[in-house]
ZAKE-531330 format. One line per 8 residues: number of its first residue (from 0); their letters; for each residue x, y, z of N, C-alpha, C. Coordinates in Angstrom, 2 decimals. Atoms other than C-alpha are relative to their C-alpha. Layout:
BEGIN
NUM	a	X Y Z X Y Z X Y Z | ...
***
This chain:
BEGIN
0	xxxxxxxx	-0.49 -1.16 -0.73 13.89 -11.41 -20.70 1.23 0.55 -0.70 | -0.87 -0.44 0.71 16.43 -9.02 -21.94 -0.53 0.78 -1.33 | -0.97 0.18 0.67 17.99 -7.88 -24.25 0.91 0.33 0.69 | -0.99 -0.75 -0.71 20.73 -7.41 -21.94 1.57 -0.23 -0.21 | -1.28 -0.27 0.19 24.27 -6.69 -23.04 0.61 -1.59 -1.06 | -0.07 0.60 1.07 23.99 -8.81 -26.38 -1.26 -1.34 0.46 | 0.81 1.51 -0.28 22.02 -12.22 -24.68 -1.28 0.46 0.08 | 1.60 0.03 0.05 18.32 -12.81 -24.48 -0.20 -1.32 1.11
8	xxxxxxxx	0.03 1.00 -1.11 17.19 -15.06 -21.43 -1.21 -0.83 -0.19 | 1.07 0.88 1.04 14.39 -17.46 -23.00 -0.80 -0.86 1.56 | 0.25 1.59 -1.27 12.08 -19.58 -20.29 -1.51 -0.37 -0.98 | 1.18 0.75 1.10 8.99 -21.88 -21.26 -1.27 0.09 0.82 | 0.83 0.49 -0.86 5.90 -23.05 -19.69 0.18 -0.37 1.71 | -0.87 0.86 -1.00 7.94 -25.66 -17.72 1.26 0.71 1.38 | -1.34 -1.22 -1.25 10.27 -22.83 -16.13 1.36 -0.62 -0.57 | -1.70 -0.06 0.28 13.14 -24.06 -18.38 0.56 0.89 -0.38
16	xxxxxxxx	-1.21 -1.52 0.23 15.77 -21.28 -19.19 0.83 -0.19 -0.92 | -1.60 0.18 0.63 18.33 -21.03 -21.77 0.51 1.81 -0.31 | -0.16 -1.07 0.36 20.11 -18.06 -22.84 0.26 -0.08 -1.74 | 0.32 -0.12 1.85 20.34 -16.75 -27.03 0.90 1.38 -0.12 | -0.53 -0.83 0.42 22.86 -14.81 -28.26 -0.67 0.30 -1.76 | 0.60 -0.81 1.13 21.20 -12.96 -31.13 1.06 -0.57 -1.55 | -0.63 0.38 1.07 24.22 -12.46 -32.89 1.12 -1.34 -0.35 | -0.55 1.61 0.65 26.29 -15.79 -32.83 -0.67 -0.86 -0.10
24	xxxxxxxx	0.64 0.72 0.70 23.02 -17.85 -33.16 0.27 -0.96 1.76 | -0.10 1.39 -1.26 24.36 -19.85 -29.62 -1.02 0.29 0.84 | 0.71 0.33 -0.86 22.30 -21.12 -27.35 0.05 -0.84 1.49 | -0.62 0.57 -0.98 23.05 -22.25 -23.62 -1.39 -0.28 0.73 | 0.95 -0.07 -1.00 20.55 -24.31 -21.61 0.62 0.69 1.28 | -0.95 -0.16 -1.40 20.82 -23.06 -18.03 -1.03 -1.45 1.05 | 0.07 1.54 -0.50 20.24 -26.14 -15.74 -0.98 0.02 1.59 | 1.00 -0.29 -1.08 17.45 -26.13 -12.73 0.54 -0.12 1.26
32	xxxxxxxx	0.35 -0.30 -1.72 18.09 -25.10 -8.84 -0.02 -1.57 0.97 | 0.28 1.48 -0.73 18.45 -28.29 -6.51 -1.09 1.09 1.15 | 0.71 -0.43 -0.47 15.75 -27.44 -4.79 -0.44 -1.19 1.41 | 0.48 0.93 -0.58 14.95 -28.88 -1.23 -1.13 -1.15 -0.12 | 1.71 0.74 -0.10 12.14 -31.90 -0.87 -0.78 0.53 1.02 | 1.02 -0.55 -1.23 11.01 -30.19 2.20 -0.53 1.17 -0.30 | 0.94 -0.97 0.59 9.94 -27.38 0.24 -1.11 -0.64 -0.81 | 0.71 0.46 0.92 6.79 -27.81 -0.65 -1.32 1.61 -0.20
40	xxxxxxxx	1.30 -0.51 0.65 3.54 -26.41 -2.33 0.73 1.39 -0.70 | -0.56 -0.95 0.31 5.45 -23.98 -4.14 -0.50 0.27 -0.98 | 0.57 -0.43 0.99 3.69 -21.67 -6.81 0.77 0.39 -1.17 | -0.72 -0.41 1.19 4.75 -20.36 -10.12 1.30 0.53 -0.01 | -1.16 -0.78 -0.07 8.09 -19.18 -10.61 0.03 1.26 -0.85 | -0.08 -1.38 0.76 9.32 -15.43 -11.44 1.85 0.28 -0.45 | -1.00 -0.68 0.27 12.29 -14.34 -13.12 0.45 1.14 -0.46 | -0.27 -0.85 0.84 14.97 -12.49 -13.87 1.00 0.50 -0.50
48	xxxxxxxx	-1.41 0.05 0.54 18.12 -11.47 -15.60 0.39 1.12 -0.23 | -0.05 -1.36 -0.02 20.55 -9.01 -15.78 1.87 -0.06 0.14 | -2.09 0.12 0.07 24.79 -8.22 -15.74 0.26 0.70 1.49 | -0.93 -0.82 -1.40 26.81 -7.28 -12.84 0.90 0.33 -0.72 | -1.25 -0.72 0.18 29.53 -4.95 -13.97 1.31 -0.53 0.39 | -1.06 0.06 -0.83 32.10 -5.24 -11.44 0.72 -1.53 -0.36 | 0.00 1.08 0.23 32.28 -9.08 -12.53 0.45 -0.19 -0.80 | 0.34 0.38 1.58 31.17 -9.10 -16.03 -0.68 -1.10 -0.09
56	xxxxxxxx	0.95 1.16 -0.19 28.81 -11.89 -14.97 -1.48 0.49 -0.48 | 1.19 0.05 -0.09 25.71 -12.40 -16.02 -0.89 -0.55 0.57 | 0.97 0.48 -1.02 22.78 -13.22 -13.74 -1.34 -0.44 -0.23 | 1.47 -0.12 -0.25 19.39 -14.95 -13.03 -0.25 -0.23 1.19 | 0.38 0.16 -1.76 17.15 -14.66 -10.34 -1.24 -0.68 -0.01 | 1.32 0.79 -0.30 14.33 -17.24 -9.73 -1.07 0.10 1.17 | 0.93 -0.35 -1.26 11.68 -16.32 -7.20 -0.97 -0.96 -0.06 | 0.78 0.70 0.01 9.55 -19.17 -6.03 -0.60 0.10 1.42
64	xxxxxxxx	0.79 -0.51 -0.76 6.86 -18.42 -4.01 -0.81 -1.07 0.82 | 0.51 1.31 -0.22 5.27 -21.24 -1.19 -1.62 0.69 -0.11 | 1.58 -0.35 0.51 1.63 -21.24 -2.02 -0.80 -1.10 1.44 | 1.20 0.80 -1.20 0.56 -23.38 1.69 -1.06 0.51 0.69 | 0.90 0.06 -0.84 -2.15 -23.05 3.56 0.56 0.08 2.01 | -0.76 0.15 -0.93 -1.34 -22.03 7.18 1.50 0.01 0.30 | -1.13 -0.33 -0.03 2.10 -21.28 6.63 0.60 1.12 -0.12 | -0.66 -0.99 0.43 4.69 -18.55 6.06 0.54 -0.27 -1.43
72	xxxxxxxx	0.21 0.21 1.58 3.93 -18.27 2.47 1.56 0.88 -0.86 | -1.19 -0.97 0.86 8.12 -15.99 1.81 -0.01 -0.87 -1.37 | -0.36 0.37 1.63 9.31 -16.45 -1.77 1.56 -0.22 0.43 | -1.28 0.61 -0.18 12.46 -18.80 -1.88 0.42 0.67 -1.32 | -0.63 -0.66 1.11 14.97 -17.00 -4.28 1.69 -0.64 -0.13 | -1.42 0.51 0.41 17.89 -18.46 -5.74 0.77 0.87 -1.13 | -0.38 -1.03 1.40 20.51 -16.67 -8.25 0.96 -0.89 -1.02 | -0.68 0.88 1.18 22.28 -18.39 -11.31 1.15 0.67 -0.68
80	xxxxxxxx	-0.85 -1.12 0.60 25.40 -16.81 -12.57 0.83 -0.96 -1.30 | -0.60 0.43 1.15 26.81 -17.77 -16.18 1.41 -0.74 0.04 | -1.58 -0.05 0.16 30.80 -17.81 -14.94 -0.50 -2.05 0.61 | -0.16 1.70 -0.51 29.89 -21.05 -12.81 -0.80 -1.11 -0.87 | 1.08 0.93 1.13 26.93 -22.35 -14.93 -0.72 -0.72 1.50 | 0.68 1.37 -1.63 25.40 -23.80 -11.00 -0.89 1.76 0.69 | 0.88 -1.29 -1.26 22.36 -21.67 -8.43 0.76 0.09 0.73 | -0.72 0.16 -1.16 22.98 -20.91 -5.13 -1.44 0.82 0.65
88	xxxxxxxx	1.12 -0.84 -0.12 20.38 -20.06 -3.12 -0.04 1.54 1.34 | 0.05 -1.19 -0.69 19.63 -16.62 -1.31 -0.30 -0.20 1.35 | 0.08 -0.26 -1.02 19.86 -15.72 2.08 -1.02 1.43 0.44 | 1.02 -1.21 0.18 17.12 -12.63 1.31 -1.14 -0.60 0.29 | 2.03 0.53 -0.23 13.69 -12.50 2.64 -0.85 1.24 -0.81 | 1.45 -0.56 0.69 11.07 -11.28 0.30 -1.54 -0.09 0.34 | 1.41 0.73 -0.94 7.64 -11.06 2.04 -0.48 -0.21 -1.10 | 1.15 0.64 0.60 4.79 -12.86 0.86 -1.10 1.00 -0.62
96	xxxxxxxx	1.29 -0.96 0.29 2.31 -9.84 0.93 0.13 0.76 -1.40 | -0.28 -0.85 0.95 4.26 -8.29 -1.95 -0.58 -1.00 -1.41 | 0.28 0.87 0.85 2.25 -9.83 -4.93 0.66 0.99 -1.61 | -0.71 -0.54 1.51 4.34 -9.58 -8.29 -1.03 -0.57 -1.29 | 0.66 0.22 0.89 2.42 -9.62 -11.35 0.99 -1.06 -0.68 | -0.77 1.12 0.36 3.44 -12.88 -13.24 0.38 0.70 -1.69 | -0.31 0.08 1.80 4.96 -11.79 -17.21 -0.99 0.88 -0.35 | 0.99 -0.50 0.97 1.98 -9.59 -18.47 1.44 1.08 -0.13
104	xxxxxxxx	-0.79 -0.82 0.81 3.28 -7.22 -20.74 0.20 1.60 0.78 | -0.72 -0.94 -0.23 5.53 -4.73 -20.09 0.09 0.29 1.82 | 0.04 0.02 -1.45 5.78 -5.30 -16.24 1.47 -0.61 0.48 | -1.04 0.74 -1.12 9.31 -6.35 -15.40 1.11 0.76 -1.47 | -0.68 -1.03 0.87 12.54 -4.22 -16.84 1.01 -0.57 1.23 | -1.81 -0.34 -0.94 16.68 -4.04 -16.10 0.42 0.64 -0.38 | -0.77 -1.03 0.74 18.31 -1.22 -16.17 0.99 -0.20 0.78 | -1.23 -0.80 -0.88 21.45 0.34 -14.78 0.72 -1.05 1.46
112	xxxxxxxx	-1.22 0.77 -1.20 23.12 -3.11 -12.82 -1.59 -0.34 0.89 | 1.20 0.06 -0.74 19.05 -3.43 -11.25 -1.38 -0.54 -0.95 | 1.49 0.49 0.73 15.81 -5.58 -12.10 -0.85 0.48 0.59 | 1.44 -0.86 -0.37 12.44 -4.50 -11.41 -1.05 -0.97 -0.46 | 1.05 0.40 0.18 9.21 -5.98 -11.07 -0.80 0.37 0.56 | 1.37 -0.53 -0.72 5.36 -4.92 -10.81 -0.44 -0.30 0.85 | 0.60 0.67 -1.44 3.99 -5.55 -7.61 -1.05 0.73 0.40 | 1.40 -0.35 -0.10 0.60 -3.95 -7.66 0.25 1.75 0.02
120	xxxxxxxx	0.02 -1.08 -0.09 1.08 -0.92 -6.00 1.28 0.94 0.05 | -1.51 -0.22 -0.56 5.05 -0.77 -5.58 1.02 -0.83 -1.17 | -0.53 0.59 0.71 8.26 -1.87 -7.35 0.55 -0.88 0.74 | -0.94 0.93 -0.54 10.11 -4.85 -6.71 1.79 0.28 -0.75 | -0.98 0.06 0.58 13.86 -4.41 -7.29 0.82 -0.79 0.36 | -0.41 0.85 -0.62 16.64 -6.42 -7.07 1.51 0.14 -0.65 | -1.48 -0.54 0.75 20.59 -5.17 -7.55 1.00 -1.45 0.34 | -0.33 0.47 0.81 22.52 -7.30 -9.51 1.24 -0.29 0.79
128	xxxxxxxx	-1.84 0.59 -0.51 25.81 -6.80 -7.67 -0.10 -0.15 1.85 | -0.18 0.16 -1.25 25.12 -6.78 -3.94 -0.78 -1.27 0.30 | 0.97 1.44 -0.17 21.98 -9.51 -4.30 -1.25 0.54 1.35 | 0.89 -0.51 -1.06 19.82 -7.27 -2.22 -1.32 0.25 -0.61 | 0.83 -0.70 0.31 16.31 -6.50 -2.79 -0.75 0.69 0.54 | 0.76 -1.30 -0.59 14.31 -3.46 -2.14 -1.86 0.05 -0.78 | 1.21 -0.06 0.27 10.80 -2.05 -2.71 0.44 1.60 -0.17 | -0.20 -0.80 0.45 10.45 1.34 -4.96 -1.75 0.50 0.03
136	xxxxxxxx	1.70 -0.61 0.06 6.93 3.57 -4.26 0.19 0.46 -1.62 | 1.03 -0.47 0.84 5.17 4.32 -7.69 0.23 1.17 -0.28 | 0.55 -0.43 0.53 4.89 7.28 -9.27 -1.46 0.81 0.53 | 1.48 0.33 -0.27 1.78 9.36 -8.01 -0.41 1.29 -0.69 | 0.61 -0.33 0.98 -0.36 10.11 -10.87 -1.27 0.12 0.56 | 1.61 -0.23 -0.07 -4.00 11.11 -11.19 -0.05 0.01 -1.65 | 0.71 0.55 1.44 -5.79 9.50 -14.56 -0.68 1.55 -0.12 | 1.23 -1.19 0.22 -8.06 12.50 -16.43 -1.55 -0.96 0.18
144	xxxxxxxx	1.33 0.53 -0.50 -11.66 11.85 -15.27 -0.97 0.23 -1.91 | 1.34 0.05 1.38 -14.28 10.48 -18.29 -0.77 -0.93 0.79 | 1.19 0.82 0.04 -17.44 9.00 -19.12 0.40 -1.48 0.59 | 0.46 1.49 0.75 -16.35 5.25 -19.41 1.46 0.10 -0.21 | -1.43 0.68 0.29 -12.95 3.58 -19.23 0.27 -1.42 -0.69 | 0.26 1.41 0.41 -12.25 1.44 -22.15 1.32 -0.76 0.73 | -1.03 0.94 -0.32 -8.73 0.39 -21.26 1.19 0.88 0.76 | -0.58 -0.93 -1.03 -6.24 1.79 -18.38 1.27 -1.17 0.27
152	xxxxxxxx	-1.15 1.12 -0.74 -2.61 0.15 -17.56 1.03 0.75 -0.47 | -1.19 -1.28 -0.47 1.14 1.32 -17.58 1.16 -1.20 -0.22 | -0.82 1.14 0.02 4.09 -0.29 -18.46 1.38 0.32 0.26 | -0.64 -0.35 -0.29 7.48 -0.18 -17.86 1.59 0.58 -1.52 | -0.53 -0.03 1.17 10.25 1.33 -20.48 1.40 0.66 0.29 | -1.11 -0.48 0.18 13.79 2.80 -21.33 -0.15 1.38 -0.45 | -0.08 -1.44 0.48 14.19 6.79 -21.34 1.25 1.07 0.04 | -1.89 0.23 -0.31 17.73 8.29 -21.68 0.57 -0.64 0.68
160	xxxxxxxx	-0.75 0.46 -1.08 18.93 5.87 -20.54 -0.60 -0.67 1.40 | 0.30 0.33 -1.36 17.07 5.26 -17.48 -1.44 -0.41 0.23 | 1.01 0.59 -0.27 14.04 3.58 -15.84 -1.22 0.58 -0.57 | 1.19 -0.71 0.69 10.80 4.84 -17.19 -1.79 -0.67 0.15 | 1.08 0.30 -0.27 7.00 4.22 -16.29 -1.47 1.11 -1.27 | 1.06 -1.12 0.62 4.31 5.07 -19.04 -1.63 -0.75 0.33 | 1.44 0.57 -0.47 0.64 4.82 -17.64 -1.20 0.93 -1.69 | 0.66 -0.68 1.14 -1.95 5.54 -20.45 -1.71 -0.91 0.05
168	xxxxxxxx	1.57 0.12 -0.24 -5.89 5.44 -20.66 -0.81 0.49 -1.47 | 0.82 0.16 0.60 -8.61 5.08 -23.23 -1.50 0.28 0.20 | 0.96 -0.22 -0.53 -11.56 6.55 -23.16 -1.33 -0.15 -1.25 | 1.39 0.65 0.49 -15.63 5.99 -24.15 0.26 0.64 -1.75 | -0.24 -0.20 1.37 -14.31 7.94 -27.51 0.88 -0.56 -0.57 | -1.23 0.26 0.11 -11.79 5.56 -27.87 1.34 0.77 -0.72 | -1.22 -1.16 0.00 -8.89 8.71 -27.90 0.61 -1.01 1.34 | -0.85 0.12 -1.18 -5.51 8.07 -25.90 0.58 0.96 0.83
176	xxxxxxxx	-0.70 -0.72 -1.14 -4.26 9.64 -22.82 0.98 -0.43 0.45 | -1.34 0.71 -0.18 -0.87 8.84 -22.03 1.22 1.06 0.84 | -1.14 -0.51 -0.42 1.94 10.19 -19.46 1.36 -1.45 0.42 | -0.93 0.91 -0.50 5.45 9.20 -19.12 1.02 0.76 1.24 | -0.36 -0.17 -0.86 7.23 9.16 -16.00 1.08 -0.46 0.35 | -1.39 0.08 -0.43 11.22 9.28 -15.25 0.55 -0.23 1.14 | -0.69 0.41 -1.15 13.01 7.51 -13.04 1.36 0.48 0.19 | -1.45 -0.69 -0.19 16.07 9.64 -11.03 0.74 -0.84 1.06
184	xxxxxxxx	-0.52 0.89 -1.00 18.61 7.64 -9.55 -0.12 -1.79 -0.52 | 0.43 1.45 0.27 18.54 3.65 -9.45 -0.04 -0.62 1.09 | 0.41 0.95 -1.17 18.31 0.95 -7.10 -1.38 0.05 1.04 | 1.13 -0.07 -1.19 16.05 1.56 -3.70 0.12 1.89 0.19 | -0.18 -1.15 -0.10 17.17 5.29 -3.86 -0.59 0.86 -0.66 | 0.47 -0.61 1.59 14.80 7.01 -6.58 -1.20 1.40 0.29 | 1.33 -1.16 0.13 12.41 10.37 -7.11 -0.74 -0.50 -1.66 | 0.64 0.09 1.85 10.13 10.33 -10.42 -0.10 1.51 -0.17
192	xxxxxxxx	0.21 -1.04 0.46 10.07 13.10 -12.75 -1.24 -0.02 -1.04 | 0.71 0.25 1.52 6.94 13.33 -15.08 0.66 1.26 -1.17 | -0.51 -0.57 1.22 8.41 14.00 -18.51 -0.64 0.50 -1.31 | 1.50 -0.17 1.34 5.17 14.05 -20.89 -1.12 0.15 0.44 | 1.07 0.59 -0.53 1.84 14.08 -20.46 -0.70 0.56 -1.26 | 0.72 -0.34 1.20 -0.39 13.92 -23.91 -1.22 -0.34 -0.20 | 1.33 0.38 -0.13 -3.87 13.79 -24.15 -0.96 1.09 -1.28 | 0.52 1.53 0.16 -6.55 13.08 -26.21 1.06 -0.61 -1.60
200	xxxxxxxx	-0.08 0.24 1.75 -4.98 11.69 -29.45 -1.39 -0.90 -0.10 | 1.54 0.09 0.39 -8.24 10.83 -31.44 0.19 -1.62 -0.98 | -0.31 1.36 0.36 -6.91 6.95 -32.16 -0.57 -0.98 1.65 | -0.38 1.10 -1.18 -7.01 3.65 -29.64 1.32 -0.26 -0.05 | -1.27 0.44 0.11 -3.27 3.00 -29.19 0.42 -0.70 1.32 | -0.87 0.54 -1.02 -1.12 1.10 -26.80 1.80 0.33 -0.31 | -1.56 -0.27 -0.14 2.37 2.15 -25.93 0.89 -1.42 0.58 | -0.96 1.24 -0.10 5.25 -0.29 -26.20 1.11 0.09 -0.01
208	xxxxxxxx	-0.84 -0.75 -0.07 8.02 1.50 -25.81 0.59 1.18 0.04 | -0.86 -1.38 0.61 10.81 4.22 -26.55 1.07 -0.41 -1.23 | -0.71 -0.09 0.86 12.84 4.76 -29.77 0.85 0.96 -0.12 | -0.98 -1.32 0.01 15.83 6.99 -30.55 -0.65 1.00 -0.25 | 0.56 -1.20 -0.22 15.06 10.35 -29.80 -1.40 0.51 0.68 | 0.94 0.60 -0.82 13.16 9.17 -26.96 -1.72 0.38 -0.62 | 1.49 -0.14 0.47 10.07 8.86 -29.44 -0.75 -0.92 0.70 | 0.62 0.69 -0.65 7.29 6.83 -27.87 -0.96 -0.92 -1.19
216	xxxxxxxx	0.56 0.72 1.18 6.06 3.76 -29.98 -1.23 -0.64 0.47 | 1.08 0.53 -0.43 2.70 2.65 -30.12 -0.31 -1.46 -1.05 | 0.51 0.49 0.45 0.59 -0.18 -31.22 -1.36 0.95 -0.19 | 0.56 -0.66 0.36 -2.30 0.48 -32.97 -1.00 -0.71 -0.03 | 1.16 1.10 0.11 -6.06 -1.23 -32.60 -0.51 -0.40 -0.73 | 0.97 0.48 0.94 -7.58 -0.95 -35.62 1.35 -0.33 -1.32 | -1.22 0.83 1.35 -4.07 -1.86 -37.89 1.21 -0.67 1.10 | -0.95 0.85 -0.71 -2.29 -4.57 -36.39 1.28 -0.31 -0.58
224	xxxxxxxx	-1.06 -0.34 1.08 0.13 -4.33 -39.47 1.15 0.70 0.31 | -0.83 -1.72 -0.33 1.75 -0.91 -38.13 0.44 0.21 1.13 | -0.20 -0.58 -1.57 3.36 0.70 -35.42 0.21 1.52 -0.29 | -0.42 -1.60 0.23 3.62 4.50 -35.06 0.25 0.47 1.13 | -0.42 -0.92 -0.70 5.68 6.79 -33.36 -0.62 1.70 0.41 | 0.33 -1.42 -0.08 4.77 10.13 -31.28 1.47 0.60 0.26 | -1.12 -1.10 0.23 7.17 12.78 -31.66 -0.01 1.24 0.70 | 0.06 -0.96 -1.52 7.72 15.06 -28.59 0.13 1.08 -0.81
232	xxxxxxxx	-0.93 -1.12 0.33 9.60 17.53 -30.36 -1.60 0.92 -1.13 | 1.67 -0.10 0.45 5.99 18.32 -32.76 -0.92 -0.08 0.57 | 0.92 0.93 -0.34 3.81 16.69 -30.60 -1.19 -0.28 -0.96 | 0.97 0.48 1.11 2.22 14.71 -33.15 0.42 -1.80 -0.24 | -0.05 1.12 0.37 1.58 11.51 -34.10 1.08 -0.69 -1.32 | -0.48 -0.14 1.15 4.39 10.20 -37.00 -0.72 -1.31 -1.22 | 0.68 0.94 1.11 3.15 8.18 -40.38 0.51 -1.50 0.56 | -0.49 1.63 -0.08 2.96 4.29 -39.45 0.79 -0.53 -0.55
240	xxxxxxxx	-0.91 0.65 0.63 5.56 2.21 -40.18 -0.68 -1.89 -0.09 | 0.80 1.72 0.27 4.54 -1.42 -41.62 0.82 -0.77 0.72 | -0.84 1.16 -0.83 5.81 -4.55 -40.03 -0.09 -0.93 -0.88 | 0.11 0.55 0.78 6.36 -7.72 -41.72 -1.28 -1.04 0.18 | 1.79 0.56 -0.20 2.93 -9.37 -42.26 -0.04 -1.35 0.48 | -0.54 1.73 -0.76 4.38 -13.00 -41.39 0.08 0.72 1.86 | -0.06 -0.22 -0.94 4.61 -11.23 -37.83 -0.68 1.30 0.67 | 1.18 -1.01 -0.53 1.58 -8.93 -37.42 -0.02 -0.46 1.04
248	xxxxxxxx	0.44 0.02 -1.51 1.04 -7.77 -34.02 -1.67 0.48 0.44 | 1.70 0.08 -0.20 -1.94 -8.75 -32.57 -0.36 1.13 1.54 | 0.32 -1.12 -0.94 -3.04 -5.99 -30.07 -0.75 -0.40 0.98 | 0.43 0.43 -1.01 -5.07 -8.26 -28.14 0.17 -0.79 1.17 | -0.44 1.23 -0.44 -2.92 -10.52 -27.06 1.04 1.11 1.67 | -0.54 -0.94 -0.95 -0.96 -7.31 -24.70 1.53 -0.72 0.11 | -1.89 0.46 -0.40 2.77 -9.17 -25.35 1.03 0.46 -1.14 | -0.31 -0.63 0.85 3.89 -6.97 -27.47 1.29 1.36 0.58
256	xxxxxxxx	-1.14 -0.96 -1.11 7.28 -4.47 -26.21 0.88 0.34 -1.08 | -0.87 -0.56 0.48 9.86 -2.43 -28.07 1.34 0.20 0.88 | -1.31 -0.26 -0.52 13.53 -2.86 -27.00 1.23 0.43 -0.56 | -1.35 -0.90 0.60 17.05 -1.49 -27.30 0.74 -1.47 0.08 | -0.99 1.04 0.08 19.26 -4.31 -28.67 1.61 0.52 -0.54 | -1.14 -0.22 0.32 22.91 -4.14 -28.95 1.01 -1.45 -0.50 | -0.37 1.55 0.17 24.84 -7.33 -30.49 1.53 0.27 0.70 | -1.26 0.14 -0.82 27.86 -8.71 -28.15 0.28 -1.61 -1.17
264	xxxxxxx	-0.25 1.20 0.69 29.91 -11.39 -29.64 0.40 -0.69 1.28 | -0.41 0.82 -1.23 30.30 -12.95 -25.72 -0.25 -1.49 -0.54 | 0.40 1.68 0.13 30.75 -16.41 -25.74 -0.73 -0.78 1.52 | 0.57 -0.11 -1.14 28.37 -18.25 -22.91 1.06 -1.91 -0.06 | -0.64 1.16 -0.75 31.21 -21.44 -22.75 -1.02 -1.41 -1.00 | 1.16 1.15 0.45 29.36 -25.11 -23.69 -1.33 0.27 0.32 | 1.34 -0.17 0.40 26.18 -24.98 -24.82 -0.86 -1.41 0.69
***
């Protein structure tokens, strides 16, 4: 998770955590949640990370969800803050019904002091400095109607600055259809603006971001080598740029994302 305000927030299989400063090379485990024994049957965990301002703390948030049978299935949420290096757990109720997509690509974003996660039809958010979370309606789009849908999904991205939703579709000619959609405001308070909407380019692509001069970067299906930028300002596709071949991106794998990194020289204390 991240890149947020120099760190990178790392977890595994296991749900261990450390944080990664880029540029000093350090590395801080962060240390697991005492977690009741009377909690039980508890499903996968979700995270997520992010700065509080007002502080200068940095944050995680662990969402663990009970998975019983016959029970009140809420998601127990605890938050982790860097200054102490210790959880603490939340006094927030998150219903159960809200199902968050677990990690697929491009489904969970922090902007502006606020995290965000996919939840089917709705956002999950969750601000950074009060410890509150909300639910954000969608976006409401209408796909262009074809033959035959090869591939349809939407991810989440950075656009001046601010929240950003790009949904994009593939069709029986494998051409892309792609709009992006601006988020005004932050937290639980928000309108969308659609800012693009480009259709067909005569490729298969997947979008994986934004780049300066809010270009929109794609992957590409049939060169896994490349990435190429569209260029609002033309609207046109720009010449691929190579990648290094030790780290070809595989297009099938969908974990693939373009971010804005900035290097901090913060120190995160003992490692």
């Amino acid at each position: 998770m991240g890149p947020c305000y120099g760190l990178i927030c790392l977890f595994d299989s296991s749900d261990a955590l450390c944080l990664w400063n880029l540029a000093t090379k350090e590395i801080k485990d962060i240390p697991e949640p005492l977690i009741p024994h009377d909690v039980e049957c508890l499903d996968s965990a979700l995270f997520g990370f992010g700065f509080e301002r007002k502080t200068r703390d940095y944050k995680v948030v662990k969402l663990l969800k009970k998975d019983c049978e016959d029970q009140n299935n809420d998601y127990h949420n605890y938050v982790y803050t860097l200054s102490s290096n210790s959880w603490r757990k939340l006094d927030v109720v998150l219903p159960a019904h809200l199902h968050i997509y677990i990690y697929f690509y491009g489904n969970l974003a922090y902007n502006g002091g606020t995290y965000y996660w996919w939840a089917e039809t709705v956002i999950i958010c969750f601000d950074m400095s009060n410890e509150q979370f909300g639910v954000i309606d969608l976006p409401k789009i209408v796909f262009p109607l074809v033959e035959r849908t090869i591939k349809r999904s939407s991810i989440f991205t950075e656009y001046n600055g601010t929240l950003a939703v790009i949904y994009w579709l593939v069709n029986e000619k494998y051409e892309t259809w792609f709009e992006l959609w601006k988020m005004n405001g932050h937290g639980m308070t928000v309108t969308w603006a659609k800012q693009l909407s480009v259709g067909w380019l005569e490729v298969w692509l997947m979008p994986i971001g934004t780049f300066k001069n809010n270009r929109i970067i794609f992957t590409n299906k049939d060169e896994e080598d490349t990435i190429i930028a569209y260029d609002q300002e033309t609207r046109s596709l720009q010449i691929p740029i190579p990648v290094d071949s030790e780290t070809k991106i595989h297009y099938s794998t969908m974990e693939t994302t373009a971010l804005f990194y900035i290097e901090s020289l913060v120190s995160m204390g003992d490692g």
